[in-house]
Residue, then its C-alpha position, 0 to 999 in steps of 0.5 A: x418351020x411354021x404351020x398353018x391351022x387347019x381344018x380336019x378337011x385339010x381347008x383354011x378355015x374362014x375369018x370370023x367377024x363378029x361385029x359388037x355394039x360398043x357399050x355405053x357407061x349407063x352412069x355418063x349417060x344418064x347423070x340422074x342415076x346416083x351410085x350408092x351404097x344404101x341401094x343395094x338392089x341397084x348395085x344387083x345388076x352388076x353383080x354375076x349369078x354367084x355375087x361376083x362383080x362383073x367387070x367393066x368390059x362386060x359391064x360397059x362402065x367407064x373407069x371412074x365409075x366402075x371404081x366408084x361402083x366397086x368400092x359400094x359395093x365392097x361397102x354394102x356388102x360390109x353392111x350386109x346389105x349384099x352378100x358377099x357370095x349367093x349359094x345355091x340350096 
């Protein structure tokens, strides 16, 4: 026997529609901005609060760049121009 979900009022609850933009790779669209290792305060931007980086579906990267934008990042962080994690004092 299936149940349906519903609300404490014993009512349907209504569909949600949430109607997102869908993200652009900033590296194809722009093909003057270089991914580098030795710019570490651009690879900032797709690093979280705690130095994690972000993923490509919260980032908006394509695939290929978003490889290219890992391992520099992984290589700055190597060369201690990142860290590999920001601690909070």
């Amino acid at each position: 026997m299936a149940y349906e979900k519903r609300s404490p009022s014993n009512k349907p609850r209504p569909a949600r529609r949430s109607f997102h933009r869908k993200k652009v790779c900033r590296f194809c669209s722009n093909s003057e901005i270089k991914i580098d290792y030795k710019r570490p305060d651009a690879m900032k931007i797709f690093l979280t609060e705690r130095g994690k980086i972000m993923p490509r579906r919260v980032s908006g990267n394509c695939a290929k760049h978003q490889r290219e934008l890992t391992s520099a990042i992984k290589m700055a962080r190597a060369l201690s121009l990142l860290p590999f994690i920001i601690t909070e004092d």
